[in-house]
Each structure stands twice: as C-alpha cells, then as structure tokens.
PyMOL Python script that loads the backbone (N, CA, C, O; Angstrom):
from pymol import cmd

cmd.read_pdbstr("""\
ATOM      1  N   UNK A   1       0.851  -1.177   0.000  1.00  0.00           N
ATOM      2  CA  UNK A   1       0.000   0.000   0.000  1.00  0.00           C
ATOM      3  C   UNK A   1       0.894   1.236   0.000  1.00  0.00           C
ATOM      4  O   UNK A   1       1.550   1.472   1.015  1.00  0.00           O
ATOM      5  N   UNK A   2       0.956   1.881  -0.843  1.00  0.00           N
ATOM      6  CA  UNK A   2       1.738   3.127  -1.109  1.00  0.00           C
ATOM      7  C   UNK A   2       0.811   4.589  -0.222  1.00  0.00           C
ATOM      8  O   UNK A   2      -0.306   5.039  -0.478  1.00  0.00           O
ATOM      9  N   UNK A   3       1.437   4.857   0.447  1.00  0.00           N
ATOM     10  CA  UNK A   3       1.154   6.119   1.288  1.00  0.00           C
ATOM     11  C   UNK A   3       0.469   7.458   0.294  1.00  0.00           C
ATOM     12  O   UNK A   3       1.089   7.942  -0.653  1.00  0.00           O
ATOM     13  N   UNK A   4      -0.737   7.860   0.672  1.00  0.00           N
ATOM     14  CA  UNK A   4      -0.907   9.011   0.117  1.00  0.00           C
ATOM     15  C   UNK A   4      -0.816  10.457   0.781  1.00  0.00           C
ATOM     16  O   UNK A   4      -0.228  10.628   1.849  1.00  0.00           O
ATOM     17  N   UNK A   5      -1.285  11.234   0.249  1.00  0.00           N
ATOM     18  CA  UNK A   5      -1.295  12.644   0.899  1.00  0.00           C
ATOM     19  C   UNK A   5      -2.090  13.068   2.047  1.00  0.00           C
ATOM     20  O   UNK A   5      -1.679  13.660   3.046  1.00  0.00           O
ATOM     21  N   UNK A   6      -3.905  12.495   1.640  1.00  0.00           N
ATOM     22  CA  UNK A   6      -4.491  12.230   2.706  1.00  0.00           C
ATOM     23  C   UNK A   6      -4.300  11.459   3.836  1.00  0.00           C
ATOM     24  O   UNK A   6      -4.795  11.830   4.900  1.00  0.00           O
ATOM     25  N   UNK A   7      -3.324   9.917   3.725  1.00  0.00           N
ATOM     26  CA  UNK A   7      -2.883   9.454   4.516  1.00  0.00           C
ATOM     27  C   UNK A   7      -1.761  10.568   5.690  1.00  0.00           C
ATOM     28  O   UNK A   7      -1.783  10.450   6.915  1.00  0.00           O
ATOM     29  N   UNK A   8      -1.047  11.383   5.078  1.00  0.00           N
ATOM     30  CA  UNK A   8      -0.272  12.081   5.567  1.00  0.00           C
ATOM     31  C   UNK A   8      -1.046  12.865   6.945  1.00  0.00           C
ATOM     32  O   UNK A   8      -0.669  13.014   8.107  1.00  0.00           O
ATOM     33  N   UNK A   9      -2.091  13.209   6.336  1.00  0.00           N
ATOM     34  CA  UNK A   9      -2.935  14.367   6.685  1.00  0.00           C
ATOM     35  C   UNK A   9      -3.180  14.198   7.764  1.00  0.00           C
ATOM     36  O   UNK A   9      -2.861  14.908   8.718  1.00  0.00           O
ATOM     37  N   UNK A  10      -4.126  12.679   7.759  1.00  0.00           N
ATOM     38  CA  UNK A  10      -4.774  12.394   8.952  1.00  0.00           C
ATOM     39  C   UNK A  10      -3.643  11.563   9.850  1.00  0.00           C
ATOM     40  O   UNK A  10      -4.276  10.886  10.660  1.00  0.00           O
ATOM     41  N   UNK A  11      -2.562  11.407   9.976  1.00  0.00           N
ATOM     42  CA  UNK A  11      -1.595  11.206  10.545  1.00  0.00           C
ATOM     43  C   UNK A  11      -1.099  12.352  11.425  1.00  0.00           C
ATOM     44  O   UNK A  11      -0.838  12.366  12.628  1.00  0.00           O
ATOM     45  N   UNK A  12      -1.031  13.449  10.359  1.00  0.00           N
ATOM     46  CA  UNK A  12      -0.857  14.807  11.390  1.00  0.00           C
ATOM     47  C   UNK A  12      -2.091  15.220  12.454  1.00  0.00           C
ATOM     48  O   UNK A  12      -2.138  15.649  13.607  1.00  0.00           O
ATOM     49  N   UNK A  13      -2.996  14.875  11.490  1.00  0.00           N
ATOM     50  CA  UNK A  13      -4.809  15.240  12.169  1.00  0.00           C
ATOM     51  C   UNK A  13      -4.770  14.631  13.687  1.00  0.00           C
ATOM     52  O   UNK A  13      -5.064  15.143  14.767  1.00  0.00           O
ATOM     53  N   UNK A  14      -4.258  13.253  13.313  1.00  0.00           N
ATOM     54  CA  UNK A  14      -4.554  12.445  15.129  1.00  0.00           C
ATOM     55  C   UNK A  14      -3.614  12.917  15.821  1.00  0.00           C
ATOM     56  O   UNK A  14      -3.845  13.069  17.020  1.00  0.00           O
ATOM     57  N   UNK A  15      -2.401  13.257  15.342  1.00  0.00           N
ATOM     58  CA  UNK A  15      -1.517  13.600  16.227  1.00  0.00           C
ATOM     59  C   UNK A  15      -1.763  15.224  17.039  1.00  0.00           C
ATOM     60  O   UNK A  15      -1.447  15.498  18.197  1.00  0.00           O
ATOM     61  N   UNK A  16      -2.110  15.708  16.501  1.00  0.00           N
ATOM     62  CA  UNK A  16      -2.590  16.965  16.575  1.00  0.00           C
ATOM     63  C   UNK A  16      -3.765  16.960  17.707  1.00  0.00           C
ATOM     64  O   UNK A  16      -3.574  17.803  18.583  1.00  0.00           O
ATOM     65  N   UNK A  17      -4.746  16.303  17.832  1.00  0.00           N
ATOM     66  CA  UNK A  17      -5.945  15.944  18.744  1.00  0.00           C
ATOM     67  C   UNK A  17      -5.383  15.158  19.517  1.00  0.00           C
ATOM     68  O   UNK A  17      -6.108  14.941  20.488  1.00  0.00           O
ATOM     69  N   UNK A  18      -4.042  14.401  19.576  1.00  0.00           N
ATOM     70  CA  UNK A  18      -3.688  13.716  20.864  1.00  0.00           C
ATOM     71  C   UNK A  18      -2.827  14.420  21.933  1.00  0.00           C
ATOM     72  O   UNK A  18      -2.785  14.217  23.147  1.00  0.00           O
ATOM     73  N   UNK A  19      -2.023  15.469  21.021  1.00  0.00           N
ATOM     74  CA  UNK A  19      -1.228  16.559  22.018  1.00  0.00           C
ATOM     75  C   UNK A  19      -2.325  17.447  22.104  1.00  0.00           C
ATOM     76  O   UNK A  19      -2.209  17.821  23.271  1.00  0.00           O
ATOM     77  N   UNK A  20      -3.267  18.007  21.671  1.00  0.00           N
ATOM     78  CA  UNK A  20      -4.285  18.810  22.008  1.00  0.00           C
ATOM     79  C   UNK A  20      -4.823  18.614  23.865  1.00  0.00           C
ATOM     80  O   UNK A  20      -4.856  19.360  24.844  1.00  0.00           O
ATOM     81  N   UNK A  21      -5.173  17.182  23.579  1.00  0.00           N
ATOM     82  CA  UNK A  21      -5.855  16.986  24.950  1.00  0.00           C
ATOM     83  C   UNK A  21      -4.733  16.503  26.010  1.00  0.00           C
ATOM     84  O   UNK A  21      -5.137  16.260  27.147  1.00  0.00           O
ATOM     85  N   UNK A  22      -3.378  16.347  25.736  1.00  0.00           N
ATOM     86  CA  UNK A  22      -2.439  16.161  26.810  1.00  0.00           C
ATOM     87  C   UNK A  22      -2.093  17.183  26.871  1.00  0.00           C
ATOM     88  O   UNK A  22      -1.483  17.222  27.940  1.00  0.00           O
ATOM     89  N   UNK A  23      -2.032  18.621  26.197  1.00  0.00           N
ATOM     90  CA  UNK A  23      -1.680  19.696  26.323  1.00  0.00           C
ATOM     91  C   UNK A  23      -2.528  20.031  27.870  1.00  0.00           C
ATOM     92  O   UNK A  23      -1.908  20.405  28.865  1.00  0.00           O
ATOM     93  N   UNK A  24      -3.788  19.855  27.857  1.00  0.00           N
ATOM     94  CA  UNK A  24      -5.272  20.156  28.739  1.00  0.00           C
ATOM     95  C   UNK A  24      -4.400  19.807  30.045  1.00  0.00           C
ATOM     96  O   UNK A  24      -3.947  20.476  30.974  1.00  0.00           O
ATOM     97  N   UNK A  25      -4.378  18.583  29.718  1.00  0.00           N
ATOM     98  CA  UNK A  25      -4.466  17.454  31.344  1.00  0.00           C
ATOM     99  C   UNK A  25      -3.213  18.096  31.724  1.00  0.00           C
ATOM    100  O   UNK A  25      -3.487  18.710  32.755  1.00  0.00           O
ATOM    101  N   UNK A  26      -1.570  18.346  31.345  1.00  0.00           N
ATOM    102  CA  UNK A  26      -0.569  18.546  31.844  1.00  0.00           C
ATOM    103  C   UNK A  26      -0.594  20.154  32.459  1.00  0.00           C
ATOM    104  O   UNK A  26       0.210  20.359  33.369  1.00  0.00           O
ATOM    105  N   UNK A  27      -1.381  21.205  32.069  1.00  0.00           N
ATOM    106  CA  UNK A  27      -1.389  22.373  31.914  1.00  0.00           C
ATOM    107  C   UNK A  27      -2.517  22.711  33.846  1.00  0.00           C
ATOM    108  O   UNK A  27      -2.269  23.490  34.767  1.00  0.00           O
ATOM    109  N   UNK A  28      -3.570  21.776  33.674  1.00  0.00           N
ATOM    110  CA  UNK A  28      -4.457  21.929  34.364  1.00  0.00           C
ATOM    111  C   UNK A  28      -3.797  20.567  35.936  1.00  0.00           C
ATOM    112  O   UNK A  28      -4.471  20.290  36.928  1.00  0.00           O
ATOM    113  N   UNK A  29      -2.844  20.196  35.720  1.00  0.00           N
ATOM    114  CA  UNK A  29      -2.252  19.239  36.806  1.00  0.00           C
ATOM    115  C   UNK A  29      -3.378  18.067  36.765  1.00  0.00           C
ATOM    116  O   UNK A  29      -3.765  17.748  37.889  1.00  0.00           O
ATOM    117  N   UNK A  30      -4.054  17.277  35.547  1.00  0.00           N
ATOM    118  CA  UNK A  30      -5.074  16.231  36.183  1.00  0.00           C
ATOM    119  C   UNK A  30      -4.776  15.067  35.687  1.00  0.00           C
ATOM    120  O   UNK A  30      -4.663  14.669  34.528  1.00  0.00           O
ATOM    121  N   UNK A  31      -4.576  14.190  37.468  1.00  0.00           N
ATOM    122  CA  UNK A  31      -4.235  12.987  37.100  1.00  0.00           C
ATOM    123  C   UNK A  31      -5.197  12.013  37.170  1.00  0.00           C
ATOM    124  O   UNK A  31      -4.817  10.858  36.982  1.00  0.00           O
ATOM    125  N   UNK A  32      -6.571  12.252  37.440  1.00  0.00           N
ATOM    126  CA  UNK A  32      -7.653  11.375  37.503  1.00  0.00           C
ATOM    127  C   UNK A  32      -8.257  11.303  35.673  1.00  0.00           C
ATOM    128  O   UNK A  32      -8.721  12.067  34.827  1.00  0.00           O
ATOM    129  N   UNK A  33      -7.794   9.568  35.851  1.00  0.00           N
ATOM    130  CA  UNK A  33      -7.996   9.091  34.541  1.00  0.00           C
ATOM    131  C   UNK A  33      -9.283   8.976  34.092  1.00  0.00           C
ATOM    132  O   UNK A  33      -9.527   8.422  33.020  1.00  0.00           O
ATOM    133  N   UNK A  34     -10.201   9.478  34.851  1.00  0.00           N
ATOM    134  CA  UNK A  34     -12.034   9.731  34.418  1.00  0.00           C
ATOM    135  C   UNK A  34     -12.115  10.907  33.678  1.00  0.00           C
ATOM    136  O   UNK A  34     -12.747  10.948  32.622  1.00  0.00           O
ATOM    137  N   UNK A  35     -11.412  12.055  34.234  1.00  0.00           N
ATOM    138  CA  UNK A  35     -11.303  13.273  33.539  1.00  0.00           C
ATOM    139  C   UNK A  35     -10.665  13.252  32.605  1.00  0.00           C
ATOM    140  O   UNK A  35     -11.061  13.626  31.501  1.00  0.00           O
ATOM    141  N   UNK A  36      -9.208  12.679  32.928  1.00  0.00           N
ATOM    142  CA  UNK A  36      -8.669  12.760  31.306  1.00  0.00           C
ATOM    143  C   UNK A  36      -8.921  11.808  30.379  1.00  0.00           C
ATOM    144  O   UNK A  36      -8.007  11.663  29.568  1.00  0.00           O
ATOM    145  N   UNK A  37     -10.054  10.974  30.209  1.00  0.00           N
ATOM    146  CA  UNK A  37     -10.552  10.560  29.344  1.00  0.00           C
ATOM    147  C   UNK A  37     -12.005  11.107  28.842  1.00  0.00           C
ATOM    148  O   UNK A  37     -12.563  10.870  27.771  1.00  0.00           O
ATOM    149  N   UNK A  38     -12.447  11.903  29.924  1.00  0.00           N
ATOM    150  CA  UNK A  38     -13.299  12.507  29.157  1.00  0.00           C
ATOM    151  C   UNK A  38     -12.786  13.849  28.861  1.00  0.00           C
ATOM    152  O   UNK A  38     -13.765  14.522  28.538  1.00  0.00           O
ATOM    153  N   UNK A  39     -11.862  14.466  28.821  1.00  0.00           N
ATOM    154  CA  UNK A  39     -11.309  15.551  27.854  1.00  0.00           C
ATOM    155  C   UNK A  39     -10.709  14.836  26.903  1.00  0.00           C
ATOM    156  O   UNK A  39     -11.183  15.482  25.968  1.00  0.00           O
ATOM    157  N   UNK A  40      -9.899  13.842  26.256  1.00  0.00           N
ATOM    158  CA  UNK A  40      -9.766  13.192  25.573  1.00  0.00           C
ATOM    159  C   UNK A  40     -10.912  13.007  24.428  1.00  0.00           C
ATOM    160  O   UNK A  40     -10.708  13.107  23.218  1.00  0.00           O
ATOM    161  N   UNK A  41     -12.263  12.691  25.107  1.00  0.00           N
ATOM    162  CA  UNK A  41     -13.259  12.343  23.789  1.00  0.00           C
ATOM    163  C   UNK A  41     -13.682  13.997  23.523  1.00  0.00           C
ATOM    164  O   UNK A  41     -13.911  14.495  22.421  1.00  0.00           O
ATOM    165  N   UNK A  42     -13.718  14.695  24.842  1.00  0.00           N
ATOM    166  CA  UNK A  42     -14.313  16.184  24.142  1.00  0.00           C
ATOM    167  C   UNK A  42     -13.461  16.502  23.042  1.00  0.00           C
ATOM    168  O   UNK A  42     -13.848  16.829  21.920  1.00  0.00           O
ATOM    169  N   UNK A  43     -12.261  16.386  23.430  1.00  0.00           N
ATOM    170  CA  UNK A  43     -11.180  16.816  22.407  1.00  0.00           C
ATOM    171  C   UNK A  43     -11.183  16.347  20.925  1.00  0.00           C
ATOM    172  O   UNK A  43     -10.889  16.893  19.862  1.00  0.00           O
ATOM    173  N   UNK A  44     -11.710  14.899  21.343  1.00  0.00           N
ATOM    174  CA  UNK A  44     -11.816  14.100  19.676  1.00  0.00           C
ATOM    175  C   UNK A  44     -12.772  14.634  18.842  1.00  0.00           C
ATOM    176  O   UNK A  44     -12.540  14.821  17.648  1.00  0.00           O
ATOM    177  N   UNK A  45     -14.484  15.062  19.684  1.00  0.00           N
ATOM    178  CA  UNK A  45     -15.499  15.155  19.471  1.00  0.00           C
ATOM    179  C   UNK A  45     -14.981  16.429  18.885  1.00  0.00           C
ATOM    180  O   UNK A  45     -15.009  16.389  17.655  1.00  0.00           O
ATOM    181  N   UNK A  46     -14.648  17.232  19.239  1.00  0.00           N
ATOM    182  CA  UNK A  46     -13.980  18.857  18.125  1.00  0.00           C
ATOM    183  C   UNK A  46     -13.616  18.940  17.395  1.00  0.00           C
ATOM    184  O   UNK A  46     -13.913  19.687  16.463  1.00  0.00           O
ATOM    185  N   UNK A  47     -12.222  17.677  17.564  1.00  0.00           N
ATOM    186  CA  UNK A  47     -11.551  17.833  16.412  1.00  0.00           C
ATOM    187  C   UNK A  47     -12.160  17.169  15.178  1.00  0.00           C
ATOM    188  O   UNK A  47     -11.886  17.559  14.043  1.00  0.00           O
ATOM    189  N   UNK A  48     -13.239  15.855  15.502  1.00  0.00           N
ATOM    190  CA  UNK A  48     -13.783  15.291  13.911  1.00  0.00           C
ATOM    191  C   UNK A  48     -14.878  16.317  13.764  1.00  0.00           C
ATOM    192  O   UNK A  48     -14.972  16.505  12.551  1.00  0.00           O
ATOM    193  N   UNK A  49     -15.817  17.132  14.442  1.00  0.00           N
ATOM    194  CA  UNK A  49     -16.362  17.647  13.670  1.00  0.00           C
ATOM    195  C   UNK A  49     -15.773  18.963  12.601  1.00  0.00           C
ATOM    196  O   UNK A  49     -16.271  19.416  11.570  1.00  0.00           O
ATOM    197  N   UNK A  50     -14.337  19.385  13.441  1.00  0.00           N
ATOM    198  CA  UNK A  50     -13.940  20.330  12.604  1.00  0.00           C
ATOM    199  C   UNK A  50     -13.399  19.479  11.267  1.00  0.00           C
ATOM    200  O   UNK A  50     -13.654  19.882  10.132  1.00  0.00           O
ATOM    201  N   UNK A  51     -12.652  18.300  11.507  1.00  0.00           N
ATOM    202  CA  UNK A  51     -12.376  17.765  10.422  1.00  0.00           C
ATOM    203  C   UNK A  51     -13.452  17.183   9.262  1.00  0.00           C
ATOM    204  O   UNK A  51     -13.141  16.921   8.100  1.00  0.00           O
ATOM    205  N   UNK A  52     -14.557  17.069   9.751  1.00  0.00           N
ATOM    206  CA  UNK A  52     -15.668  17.423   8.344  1.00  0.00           C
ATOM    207  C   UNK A  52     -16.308  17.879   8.119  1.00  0.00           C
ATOM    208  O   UNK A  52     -17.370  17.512   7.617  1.00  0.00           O
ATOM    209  N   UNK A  53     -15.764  19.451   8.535  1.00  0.00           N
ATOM    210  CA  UNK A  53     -16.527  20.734   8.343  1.00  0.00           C
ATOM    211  C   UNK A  53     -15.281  20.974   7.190  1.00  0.00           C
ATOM    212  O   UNK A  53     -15.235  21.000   5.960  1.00  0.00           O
ATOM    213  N   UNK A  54     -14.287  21.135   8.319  1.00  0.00           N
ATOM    214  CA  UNK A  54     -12.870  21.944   7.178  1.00  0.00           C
ATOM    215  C   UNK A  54     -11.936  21.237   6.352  1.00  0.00           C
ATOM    216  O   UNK A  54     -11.552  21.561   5.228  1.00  0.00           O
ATOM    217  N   UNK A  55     -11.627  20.280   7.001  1.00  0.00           N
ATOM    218  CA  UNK A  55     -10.471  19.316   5.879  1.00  0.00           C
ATOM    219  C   UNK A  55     -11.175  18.768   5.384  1.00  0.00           C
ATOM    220  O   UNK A  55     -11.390  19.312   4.301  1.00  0.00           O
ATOM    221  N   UNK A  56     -11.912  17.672   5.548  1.00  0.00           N
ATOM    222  CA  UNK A  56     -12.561  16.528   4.405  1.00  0.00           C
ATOM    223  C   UNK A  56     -12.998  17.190   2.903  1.00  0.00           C
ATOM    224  O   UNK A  56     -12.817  16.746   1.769  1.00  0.00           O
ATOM    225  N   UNK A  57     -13.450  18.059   3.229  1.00  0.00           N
ATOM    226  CA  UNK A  57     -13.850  18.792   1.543  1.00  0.00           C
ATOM    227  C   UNK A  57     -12.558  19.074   0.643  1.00  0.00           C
ATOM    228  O   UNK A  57     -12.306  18.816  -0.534  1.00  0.00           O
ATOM    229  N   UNK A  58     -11.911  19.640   1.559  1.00  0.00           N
ATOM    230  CA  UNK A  58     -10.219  20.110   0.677  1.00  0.00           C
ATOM    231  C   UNK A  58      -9.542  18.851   0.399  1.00  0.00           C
ATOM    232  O   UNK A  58      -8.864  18.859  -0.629  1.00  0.00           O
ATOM    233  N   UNK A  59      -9.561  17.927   0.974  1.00  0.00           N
ATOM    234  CA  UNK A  59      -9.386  16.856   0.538  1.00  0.00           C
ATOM    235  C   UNK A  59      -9.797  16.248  -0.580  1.00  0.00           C
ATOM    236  O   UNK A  59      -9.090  16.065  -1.570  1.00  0.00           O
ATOM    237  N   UNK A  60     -11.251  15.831  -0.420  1.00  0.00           N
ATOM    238  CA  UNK A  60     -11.461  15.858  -1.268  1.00  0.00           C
ATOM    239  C   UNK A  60     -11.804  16.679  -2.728  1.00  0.00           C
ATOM    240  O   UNK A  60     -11.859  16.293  -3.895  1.00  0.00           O
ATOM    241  N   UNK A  61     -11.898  17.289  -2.426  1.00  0.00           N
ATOM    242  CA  UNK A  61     -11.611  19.136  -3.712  1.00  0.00           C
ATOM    243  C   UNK A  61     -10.160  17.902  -3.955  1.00  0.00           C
ATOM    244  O   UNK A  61     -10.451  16.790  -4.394  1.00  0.00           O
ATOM    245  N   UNK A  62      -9.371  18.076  -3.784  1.00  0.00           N
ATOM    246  CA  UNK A  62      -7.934  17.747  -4.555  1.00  0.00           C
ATOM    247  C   UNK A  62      -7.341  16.650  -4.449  1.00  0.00           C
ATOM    248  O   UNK A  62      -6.120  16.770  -4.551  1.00  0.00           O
ATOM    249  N   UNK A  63      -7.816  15.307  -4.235  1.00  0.00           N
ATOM    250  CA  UNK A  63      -8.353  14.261  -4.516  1.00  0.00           C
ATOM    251  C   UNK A  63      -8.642  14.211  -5.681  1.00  0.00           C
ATOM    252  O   UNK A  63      -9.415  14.939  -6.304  1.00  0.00           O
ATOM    253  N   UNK A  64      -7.559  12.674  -6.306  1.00  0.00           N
ATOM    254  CA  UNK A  64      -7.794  12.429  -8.013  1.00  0.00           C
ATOM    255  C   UNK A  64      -8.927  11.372  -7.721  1.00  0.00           C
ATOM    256  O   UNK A  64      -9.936  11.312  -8.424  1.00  0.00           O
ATOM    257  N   UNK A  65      -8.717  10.591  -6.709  1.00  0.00           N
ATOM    258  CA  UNK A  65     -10.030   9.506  -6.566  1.00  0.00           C
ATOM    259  C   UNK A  65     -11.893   9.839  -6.306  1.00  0.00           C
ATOM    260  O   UNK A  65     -12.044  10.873  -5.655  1.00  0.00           O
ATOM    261  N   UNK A  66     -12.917   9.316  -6.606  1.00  0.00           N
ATOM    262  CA  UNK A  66     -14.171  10.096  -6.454  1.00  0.00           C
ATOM    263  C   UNK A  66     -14.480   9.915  -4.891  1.00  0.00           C
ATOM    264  O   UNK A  66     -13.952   8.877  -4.493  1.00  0.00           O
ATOM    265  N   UNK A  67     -14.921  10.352  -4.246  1.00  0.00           N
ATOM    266  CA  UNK A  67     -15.685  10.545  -2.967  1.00  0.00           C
ATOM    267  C   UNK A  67     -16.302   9.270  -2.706  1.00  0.00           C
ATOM    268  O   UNK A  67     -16.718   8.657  -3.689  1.00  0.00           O
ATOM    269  N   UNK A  68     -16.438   8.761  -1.578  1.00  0.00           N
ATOM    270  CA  UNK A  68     -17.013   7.772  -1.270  1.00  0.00           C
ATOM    271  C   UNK A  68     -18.806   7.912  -1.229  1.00  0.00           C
ATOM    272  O   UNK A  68     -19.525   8.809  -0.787  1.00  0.00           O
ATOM    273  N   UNK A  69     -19.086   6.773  -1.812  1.00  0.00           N
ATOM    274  CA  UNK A  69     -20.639   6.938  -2.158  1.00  0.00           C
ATOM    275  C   UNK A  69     -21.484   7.346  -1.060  1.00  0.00           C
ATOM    276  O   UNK A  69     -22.439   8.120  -0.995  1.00  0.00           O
ATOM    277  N   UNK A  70     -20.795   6.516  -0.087  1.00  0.00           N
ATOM    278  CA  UNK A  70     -21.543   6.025   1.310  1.00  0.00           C
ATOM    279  C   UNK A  70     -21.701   7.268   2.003  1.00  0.00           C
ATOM    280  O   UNK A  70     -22.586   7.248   2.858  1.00  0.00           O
ATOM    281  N   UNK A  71     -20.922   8.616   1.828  1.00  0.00           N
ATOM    282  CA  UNK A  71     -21.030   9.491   2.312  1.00  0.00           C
ATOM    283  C   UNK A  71     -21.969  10.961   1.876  1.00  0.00           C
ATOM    284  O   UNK A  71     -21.912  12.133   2.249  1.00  0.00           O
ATOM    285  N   UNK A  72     -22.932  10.118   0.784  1.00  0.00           N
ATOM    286  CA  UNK A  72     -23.548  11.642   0.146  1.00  0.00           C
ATOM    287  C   UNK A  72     -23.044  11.789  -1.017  1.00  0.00           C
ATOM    288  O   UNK A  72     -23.796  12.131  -1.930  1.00  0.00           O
ATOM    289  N   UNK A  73     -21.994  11.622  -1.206  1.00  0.00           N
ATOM    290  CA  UNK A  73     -21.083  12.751  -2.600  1.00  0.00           C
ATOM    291  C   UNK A  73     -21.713  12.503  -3.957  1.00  0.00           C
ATOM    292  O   UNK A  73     -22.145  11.353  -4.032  1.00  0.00           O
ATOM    293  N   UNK A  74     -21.820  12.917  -4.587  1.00  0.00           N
ATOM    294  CA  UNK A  74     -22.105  12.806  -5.863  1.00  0.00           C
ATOM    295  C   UNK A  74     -21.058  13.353  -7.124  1.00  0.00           C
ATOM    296  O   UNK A  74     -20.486  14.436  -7.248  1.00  0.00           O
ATOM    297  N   UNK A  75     -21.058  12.462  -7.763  1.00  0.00           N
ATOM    298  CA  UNK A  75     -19.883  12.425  -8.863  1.00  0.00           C
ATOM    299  C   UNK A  75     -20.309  13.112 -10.105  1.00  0.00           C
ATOM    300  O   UNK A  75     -21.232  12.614 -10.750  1.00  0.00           O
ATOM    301  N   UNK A  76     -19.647  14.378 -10.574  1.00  0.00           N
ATOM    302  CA  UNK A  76     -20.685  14.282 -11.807  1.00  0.00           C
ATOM    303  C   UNK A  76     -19.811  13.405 -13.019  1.00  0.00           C
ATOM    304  O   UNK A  76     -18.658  13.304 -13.438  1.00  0.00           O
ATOM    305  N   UNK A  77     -21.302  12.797 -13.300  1.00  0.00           N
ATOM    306  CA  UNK A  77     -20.647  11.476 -14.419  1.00  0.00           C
ATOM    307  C   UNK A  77     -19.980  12.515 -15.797  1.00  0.00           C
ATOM    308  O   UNK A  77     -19.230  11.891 -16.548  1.00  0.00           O
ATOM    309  N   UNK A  78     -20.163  13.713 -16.079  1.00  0.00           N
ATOM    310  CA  UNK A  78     -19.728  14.298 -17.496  1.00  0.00           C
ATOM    311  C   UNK A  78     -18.017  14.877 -17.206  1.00  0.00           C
ATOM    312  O   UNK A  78     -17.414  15.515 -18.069  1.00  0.00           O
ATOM    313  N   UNK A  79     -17.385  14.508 -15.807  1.00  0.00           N
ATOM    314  CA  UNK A  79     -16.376  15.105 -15.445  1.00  0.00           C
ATOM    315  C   UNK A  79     -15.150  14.352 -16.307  1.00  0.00           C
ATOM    316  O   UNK A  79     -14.192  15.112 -16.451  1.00  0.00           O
ATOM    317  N   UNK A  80     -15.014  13.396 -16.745  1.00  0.00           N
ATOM    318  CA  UNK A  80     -14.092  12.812 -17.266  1.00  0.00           C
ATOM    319  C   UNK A  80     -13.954  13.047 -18.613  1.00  0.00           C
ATOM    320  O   UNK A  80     -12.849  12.983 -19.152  1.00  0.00           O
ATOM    321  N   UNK A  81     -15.165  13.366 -19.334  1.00  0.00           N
ATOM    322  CA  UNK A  81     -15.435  13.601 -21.046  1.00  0.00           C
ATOM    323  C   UNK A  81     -15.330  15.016 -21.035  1.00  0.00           C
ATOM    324  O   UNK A  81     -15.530  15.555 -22.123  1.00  0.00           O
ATOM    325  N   UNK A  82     -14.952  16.064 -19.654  1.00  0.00           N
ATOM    326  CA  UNK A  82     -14.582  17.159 -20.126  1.00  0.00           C
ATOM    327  C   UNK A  82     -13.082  17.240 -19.839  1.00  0.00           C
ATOM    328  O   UNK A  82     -12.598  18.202 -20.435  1.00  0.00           O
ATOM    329  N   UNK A  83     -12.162  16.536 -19.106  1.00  0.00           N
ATOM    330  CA  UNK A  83     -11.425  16.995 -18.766  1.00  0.00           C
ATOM    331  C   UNK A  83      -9.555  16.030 -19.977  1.00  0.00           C
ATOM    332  O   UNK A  83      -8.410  16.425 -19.760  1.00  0.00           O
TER     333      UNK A  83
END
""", "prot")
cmd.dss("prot")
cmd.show_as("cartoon", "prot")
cmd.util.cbc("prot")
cmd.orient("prot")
C-alpha cells in the first residue's frame, strides 16, 4: 500500500488531537484518569467535527479519486469527457 497525501494528513490530524488533549491534562495538573478521558473524547469530538466541516472537503476538492458513495457525494458522471 503506497502512502498518500491524505494518509499524511490524517496522521498529522490524530496527532494533533492527541497533544491537544495532553496539552489540557498537563497544563491543568489532572491525574484522575475519568477526567482525562473525558477531555480526551471532548477533544476528539472537536476535532472530527472540525475535520468534516474543514479538511474533508479540501481533501477531497484535490483528490484524483471520487468521494465515497456512502457518504452523500455525488460524482458528476460528465467530469471525465470534459477533462
């Protein structure tokens, strides 16, 4: 499996939402693992909705592959006979 760009992305994406919420817990001194797992999911819960509000489209915008069906997208079928 050859690595893509989006692969890149969301590599940075998780990493990014995992120092996000250890940023929280180390900053605020909390070592009770109830809390920092539920700042952990708040943290996740932000970061995927920002990620398919803001990245997933740019992604796909520049993305040679079509959108996954399962998600809504619609392909227009005349895109290949114009381009």
């Amino acid at each position: 499996m050859r690595p893509t760009l989006s692969d890149g992305v969301m590599l940075m994406y998780n990493v990014a939402v995992l120092l996000s919420a250890g940023y929280m817990t180390v900053q605020f001194g909390i070592e009770d693992r109830v809390v920092l797992l539920g700042i952990a999911v708040v943290f996740g819960l932000f970061w995927t909705v920002y990620f398919r509000i803001a990245v997933l489209p740019r992604l796909l915008e520049n993305a040679d592959l079509p959108a996954d069906e399962e998600e809504g997208s619609e392909r227009d079928p005349g895109a290949d006979r114009r381009s």
